[in-house]
Structures are given as C-alpha cells and as structure tokens.
N, CA, C and O atoms as a Maestro MAE file, in Angstrom:
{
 s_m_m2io_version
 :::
 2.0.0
}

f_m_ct {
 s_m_title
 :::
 protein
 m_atom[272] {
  # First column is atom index #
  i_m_mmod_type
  r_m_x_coord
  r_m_y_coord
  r_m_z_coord
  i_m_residue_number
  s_m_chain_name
  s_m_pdb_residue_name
  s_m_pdb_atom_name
  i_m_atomic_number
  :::
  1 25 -6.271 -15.949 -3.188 1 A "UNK " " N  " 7
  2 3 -5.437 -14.830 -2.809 1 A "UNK " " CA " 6
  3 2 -5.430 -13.819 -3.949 1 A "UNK " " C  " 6
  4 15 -5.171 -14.040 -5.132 1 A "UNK " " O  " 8
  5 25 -5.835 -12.424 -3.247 2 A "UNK " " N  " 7
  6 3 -5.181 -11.578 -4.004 2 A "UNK " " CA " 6
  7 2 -4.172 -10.578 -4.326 2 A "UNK " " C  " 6
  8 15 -4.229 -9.804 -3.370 2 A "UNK " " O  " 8
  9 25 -3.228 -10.129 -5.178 3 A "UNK " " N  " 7
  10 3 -2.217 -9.388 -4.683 3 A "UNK " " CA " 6
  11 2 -2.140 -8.133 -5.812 3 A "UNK " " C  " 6
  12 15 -2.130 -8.421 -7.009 3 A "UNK " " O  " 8
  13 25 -2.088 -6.765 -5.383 4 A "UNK " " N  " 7
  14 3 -2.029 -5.641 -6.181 4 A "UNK " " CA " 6
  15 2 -0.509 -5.418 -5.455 4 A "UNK " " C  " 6
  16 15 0.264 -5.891 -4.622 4 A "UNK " " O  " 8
  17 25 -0.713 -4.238 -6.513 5 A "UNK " " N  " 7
  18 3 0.736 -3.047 -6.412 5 A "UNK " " CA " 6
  19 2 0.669 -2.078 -7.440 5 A "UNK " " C  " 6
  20 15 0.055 -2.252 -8.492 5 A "UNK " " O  " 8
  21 25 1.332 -1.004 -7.124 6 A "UNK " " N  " 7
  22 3 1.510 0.512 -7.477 6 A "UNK " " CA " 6
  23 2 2.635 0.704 -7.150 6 A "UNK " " C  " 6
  24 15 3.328 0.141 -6.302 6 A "UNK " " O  " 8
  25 25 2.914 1.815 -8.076 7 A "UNK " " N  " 7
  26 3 4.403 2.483 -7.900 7 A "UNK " " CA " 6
  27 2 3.987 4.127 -8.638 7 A "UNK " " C  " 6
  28 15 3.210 4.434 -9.542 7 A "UNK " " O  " 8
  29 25 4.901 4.929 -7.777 8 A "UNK " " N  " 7
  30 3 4.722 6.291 -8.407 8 A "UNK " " CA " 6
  31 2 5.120 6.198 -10.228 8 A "UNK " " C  " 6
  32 15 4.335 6.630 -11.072 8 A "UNK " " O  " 8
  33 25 6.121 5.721 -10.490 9 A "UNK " " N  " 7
  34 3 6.688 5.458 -11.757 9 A "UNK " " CA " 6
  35 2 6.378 4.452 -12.687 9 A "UNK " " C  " 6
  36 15 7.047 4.038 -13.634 9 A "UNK " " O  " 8
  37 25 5.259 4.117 -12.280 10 A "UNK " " N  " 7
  38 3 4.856 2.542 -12.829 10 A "UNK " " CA " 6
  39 2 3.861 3.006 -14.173 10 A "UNK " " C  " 6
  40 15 2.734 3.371 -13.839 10 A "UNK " " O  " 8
  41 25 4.207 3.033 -15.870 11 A "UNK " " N  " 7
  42 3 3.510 3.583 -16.542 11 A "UNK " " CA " 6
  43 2 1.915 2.726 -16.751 11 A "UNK " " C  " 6
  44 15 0.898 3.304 -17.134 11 A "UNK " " O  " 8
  45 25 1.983 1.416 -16.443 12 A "UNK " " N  " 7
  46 3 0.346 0.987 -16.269 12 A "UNK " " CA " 6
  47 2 -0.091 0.903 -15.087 12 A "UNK " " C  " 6
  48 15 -1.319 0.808 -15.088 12 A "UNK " " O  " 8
  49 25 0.531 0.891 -13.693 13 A "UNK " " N  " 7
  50 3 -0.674 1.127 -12.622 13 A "UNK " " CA " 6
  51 2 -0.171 2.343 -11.746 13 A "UNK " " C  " 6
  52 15 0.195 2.082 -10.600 13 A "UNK " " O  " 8
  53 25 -0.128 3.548 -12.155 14 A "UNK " " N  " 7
  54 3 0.481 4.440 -11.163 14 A "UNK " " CA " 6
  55 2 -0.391 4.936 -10.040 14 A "UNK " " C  " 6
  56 15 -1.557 4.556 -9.938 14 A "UNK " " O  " 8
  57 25 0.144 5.755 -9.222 15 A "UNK " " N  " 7
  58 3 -0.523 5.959 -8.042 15 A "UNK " " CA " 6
  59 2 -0.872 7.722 -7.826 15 A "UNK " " C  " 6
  60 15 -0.002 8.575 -7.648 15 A "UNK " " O  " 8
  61 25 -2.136 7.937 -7.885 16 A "UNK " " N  " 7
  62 3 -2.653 8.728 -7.984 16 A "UNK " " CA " 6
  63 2 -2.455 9.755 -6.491 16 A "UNK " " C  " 6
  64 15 -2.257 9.179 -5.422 16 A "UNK " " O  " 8
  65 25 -2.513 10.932 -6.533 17 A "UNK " " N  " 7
  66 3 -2.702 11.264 -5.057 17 A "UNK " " CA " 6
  67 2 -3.283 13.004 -5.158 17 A "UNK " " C  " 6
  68 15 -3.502 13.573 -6.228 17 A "UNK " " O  " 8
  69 25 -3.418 13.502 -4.076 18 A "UNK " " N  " 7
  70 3 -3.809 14.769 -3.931 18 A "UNK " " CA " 6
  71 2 -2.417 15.786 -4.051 18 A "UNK " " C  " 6
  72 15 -1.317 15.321 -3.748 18 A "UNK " " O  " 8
  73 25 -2.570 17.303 -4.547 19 A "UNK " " N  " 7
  74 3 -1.367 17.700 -4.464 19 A "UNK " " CA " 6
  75 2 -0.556 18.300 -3.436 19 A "UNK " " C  " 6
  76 15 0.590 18.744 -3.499 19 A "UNK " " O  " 8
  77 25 -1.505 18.216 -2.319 20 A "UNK " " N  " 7
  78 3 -0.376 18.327 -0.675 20 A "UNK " " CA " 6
  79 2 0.490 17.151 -0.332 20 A "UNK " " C  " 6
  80 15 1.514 17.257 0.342 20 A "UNK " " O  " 8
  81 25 -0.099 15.694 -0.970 21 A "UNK " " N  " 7
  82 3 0.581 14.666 -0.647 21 A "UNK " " CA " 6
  83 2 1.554 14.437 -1.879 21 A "UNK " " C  " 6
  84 15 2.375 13.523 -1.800 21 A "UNK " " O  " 8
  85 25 1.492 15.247 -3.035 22 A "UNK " " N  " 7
  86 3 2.514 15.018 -3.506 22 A "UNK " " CA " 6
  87 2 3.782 15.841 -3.274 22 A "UNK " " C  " 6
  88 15 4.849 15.478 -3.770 22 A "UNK " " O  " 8
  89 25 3.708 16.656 -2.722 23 A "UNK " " N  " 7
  90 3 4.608 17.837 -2.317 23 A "UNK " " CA " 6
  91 2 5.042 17.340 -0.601 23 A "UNK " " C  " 6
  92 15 6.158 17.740 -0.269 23 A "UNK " " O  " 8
  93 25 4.616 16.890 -0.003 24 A "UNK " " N  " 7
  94 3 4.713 16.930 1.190 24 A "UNK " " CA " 6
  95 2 4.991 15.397 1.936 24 A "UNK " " C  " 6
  96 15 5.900 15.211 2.744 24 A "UNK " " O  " 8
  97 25 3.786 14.102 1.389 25 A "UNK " " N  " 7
  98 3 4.541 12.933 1.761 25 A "UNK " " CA " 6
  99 2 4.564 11.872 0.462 25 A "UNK " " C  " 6
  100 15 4.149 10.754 0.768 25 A "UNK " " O  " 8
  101 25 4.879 11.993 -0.606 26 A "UNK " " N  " 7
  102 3 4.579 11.262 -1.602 26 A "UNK " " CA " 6
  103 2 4.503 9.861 -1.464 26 A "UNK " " C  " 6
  104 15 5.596 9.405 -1.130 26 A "UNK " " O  " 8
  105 25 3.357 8.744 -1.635 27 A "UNK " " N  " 7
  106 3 3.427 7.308 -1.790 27 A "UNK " " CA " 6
  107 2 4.047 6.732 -2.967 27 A "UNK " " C  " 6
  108 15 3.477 6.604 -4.050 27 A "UNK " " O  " 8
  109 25 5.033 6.450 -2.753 28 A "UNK " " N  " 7
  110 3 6.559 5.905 -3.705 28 A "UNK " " CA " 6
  111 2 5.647 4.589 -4.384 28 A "UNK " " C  " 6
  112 15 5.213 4.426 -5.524 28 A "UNK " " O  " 8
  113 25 5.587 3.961 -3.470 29 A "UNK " " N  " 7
  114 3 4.517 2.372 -3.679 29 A "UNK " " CA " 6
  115 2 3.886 1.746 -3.243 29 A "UNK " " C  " 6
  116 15 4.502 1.474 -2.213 29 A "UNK " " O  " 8
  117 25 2.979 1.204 -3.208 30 A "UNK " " N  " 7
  118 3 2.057 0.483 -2.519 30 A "UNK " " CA " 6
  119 2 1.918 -1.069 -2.749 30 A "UNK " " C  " 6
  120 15 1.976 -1.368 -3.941 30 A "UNK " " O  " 8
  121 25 1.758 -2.067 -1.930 31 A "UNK " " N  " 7
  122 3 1.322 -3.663 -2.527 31 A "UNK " " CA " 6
  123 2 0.335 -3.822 -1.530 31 A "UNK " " C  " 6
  124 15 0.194 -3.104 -0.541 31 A "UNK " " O  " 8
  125 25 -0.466 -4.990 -1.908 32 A "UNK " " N  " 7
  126 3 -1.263 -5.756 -0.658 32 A "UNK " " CA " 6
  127 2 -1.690 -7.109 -1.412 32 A "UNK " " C  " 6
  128 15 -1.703 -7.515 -2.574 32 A "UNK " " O  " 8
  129 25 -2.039 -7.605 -0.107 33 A "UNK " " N  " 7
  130 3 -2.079 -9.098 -0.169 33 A "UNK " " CA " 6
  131 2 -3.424 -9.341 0.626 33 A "UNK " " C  " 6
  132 15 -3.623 -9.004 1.793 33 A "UNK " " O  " 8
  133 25 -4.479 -10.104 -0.370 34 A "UNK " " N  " 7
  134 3 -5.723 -10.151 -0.048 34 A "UNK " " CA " 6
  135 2 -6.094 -11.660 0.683 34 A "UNK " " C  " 6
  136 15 -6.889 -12.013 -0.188 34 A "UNK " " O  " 8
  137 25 -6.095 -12.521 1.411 35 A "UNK " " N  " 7
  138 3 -6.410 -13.830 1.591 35 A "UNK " " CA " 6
  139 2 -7.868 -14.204 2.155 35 A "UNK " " C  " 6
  140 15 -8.407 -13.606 3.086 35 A "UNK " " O  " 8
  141 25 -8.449 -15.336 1.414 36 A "UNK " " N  " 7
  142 3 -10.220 -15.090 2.274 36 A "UNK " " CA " 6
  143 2 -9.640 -17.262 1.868 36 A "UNK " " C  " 6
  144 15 -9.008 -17.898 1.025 36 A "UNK " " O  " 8
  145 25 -10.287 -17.465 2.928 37 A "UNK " " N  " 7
  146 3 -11.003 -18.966 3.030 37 A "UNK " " CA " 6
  147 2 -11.225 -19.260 4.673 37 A "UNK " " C  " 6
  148 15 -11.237 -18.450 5.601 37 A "UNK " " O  " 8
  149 25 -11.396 -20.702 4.684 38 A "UNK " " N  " 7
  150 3 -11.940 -21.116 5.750 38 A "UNK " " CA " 6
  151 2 -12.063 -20.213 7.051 38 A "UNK " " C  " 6
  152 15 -11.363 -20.342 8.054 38 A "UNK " " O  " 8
  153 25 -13.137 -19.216 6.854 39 A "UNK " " N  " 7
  154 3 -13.766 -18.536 7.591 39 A "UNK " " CA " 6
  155 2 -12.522 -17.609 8.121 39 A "UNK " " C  " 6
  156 15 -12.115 -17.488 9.276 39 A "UNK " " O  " 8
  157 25 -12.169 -17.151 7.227 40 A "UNK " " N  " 7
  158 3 -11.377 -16.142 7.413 40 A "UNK " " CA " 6
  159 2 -10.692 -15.040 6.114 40 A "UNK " " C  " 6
  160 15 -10.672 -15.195 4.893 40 A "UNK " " O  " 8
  161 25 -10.219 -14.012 6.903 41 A "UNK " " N  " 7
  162 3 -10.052 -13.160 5.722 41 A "UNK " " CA " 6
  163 2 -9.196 -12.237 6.288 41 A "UNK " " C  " 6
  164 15 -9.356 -11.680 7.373 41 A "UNK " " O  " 8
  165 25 -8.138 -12.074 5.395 42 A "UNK " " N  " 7
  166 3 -6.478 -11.096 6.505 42 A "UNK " " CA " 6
  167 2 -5.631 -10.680 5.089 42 A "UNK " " C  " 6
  168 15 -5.823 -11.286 4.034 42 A "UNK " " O  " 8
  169 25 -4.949 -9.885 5.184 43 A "UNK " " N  " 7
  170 3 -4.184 -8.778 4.567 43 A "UNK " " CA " 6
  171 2 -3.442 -8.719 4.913 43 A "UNK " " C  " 6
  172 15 -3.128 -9.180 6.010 43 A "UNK " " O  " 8
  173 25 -2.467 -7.868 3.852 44 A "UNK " " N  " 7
  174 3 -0.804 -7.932 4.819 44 A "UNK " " CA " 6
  175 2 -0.394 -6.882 3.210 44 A "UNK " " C  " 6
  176 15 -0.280 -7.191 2.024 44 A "UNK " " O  " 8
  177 25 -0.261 -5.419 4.067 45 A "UNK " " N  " 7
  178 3 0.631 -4.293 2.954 45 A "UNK " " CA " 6
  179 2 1.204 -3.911 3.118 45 A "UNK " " C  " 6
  180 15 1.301 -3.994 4.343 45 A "UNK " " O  " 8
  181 25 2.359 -3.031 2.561 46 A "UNK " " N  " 7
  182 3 3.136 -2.726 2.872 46 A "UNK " " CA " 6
  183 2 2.975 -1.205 1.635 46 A "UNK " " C  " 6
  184 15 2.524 -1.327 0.495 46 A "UNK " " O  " 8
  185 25 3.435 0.038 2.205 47 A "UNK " " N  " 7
  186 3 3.727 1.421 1.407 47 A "UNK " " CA " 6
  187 2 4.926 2.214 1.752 47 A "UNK " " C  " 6
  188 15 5.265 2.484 2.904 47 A "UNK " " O  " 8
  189 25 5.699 2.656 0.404 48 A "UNK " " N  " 7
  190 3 6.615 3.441 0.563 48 A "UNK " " CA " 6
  191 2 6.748 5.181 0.383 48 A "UNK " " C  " 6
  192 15 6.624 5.798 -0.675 48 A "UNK " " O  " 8
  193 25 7.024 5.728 1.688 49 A "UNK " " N  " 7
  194 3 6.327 7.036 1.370 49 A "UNK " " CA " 6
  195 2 7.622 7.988 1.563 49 A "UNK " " C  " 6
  196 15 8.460 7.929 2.463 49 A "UNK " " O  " 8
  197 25 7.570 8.686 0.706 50 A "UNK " " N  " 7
  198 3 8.868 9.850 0.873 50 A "UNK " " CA " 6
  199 2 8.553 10.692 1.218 50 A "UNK " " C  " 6
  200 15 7.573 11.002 0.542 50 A "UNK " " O  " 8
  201 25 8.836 11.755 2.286 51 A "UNK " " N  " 7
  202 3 8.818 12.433 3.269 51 A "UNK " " CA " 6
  203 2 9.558 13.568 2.743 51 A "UNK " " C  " 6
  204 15 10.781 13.569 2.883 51 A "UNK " " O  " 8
  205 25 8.981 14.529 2.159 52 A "UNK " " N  " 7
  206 3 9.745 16.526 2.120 52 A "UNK " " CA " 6
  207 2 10.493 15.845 1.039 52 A "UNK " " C  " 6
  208 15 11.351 16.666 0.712 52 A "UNK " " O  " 8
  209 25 10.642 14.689 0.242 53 A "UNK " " N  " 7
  210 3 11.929 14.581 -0.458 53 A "UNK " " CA " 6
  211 2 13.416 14.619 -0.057 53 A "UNK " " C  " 6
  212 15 14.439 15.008 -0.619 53 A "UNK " " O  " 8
  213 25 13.145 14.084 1.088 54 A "UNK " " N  " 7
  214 3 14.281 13.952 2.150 54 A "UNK " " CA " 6
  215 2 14.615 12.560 2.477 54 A "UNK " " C  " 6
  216 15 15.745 12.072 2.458 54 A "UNK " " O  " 8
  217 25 13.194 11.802 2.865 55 A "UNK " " N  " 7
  218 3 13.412 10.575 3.896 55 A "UNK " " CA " 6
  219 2 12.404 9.752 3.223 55 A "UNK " " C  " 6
  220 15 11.284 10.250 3.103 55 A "UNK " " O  " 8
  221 25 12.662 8.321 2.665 56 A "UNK " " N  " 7
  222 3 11.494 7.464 2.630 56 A "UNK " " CA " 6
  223 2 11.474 6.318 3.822 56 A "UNK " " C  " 6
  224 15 12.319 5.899 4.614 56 A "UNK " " O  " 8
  225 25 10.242 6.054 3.583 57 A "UNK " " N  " 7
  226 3 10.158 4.827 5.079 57 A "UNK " " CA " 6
  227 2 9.602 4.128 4.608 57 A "UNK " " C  " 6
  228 15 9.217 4.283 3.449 57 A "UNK " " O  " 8
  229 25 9.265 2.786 5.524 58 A "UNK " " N  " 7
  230 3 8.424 2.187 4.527 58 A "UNK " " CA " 6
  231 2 6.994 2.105 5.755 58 A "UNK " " C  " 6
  232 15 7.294 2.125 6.948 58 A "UNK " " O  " 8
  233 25 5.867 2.036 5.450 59 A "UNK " " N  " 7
  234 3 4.898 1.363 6.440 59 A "UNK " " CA " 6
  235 2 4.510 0.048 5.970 59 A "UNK " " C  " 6
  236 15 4.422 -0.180 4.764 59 A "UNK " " O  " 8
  237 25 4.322 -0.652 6.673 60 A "UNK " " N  " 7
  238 3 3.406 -2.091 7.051 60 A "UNK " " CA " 6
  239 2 2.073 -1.947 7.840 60 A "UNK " " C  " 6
  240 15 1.988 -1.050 8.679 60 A "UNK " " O  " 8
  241 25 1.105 -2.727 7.628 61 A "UNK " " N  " 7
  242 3 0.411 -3.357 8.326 61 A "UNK " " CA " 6
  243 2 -0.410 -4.437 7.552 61 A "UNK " " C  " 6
  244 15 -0.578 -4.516 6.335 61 A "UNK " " O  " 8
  245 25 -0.936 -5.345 8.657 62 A "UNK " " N  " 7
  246 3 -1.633 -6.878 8.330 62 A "UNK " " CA " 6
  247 2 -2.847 -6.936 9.540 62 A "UNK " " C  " 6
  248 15 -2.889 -6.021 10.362 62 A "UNK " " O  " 8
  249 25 -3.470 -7.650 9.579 63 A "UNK " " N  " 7
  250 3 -4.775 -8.019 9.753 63 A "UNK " " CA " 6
  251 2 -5.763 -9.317 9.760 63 A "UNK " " C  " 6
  252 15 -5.676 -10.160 8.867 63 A "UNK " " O  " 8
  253 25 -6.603 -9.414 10.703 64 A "UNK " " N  " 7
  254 3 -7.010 -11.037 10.198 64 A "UNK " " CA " 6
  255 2 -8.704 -10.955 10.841 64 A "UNK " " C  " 6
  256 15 -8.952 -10.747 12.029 64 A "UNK " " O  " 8
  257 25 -9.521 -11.120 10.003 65 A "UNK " " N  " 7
  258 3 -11.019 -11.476 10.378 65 A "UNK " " CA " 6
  259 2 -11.437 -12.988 10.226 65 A "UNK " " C  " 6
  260 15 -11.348 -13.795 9.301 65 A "UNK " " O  " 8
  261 25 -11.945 -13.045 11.547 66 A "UNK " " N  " 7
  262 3 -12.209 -14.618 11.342 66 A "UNK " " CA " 6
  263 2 -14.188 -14.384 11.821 66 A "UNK " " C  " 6
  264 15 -14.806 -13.624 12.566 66 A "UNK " " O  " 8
  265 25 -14.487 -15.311 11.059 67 A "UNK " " N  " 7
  266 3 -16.458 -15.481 10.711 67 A "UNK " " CA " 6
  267 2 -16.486 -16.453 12.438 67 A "UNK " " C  " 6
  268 15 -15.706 -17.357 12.735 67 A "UNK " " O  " 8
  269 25 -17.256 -16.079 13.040 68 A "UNK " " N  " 7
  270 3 -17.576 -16.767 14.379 68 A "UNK " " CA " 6
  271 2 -18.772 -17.584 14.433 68 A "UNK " " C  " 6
  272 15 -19.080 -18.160 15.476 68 A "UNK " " O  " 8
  :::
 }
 m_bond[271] {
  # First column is bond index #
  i_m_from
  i_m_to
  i_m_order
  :::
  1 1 2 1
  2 2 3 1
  3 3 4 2
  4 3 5 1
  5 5 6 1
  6 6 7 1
  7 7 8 2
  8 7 9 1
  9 9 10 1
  10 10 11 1
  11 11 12 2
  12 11 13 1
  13 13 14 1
  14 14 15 1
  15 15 16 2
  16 15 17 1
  17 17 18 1
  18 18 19 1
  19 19 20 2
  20 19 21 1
  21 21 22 1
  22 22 23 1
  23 23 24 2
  24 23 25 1
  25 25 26 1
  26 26 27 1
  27 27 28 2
  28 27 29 1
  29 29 30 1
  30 30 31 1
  31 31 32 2
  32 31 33 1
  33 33 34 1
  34 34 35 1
  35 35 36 2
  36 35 37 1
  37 37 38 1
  38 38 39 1
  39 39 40 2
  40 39 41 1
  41 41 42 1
  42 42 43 1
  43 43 44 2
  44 43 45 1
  45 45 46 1
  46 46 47 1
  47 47 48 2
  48 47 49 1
  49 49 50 1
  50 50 51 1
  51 51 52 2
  52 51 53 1
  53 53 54 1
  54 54 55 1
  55 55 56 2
  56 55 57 1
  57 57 58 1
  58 58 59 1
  59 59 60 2
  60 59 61 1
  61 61 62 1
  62 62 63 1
  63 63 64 2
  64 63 65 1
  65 65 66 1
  66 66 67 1
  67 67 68 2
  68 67 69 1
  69 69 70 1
  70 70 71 1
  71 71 72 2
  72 71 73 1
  73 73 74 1
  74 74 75 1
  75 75 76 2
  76 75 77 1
  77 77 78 1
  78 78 79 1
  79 79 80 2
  80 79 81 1
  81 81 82 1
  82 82 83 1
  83 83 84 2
  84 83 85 1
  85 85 86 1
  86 86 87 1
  87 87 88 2
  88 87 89 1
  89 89 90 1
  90 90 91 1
  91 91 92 2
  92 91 93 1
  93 93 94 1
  94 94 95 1
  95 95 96 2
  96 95 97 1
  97 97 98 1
  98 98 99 1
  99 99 100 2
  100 99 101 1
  101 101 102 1
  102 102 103 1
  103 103 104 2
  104 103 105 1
  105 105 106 1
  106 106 107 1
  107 107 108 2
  108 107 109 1
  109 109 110 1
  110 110 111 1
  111 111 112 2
  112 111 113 1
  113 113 114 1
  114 114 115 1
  115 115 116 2
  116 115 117 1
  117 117 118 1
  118 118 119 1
  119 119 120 2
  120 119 121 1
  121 121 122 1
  122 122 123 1
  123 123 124 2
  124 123 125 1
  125 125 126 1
  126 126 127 1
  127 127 128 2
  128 127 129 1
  129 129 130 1
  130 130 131 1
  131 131 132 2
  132 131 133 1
  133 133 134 1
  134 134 135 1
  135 135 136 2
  136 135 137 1
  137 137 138 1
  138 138 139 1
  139 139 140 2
  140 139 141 1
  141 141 142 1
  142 142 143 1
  143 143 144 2
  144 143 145 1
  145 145 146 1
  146 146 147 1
  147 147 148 2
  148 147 149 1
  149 149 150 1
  150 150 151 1
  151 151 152 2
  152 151 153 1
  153 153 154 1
  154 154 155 1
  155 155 156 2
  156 155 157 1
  157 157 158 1
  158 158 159 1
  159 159 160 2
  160 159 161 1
  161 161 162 1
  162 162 163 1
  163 163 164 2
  164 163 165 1
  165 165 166 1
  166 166 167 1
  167 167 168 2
  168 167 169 1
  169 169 170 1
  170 170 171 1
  171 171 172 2
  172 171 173 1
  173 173 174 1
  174 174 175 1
  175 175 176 2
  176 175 177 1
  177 177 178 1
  178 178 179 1
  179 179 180 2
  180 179 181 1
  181 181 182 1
  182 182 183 1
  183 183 184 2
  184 183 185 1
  185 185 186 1
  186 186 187 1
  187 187 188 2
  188 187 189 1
  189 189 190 1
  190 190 191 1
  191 191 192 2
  192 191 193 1
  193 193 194 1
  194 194 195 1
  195 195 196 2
  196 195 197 1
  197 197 198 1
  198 198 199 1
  199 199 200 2
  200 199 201 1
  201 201 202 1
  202 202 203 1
  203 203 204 2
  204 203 205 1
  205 205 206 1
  206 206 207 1
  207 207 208 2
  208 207 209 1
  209 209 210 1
  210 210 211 1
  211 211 212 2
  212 211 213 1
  213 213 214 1
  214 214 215 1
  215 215 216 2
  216 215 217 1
  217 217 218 1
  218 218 219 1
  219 219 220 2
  220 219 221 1
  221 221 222 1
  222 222 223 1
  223 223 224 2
  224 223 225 1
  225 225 226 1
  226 226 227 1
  227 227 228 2
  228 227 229 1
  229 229 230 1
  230 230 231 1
  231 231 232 2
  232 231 233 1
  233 233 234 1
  234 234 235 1
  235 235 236 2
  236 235 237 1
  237 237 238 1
  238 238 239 1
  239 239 240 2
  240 239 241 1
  241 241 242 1
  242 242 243 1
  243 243 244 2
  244 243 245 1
  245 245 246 1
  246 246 247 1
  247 247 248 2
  248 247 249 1
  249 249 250 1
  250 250 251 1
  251 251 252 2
  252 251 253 1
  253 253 254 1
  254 254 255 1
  255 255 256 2
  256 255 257 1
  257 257 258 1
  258 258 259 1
  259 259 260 2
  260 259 261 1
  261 261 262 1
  262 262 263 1
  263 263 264 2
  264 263 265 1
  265 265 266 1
  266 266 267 1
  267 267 268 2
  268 267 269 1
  269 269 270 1
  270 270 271 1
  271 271 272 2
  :::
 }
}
C-alpha cells in the first residue's frame, strides 16, 4: 500500500496549482491510497477544495481494477 497527501499549507509537500484555480477553486488538500496485490489494484482519495473563498467541500472517489 501506498499513501500520499498534500495540503495547501503544508511547508514540505505543498500543493501546487494554476492561478485561476487558485483564485477561483483552491485544493485545500489532497490524500490517496494506493493498494495493488492479488490481481488487483484500487484507490480510494479524498480532496478538499474551497470554492470563491466562501465554501469548502470535500470530494471522494475510489476505484478497483482487477487482472482477468
């Protein structure tokens, strides 16, 4: 398994972005979760994005490949 993360404020892994997305939907943080074995391989992240500097949300999504 592997597992990253980012944070806008994070002084060793920060999160880089373009400057419409920093003005407009900023990614607060990011994680993910990497898993590979027995013929398979699936994810699972989650990002926090602030919106106009108004609203943060969070998104999810996960995933799963299996070898046939």
């Amino acid at each position: 398994m592997i597992e990253v993360a980012a944070a806008a404020d994070d002084d060793t892994w920060k999160i880089i972005e373009s400057p419409f997305m920093a003005e407009k939907a900023s990614t607060r943080s990011f994680s993910q979760k990497v898993t590979v074995g027995d013929g398979k391989m699936s994810y699972s992240q989650t990002t926090l994005v602030d919106i106009y500097g108004k609203k943060q949300f969070v998104h999810t999504d996960e995933n799963e490949l299996t070898r046939s």
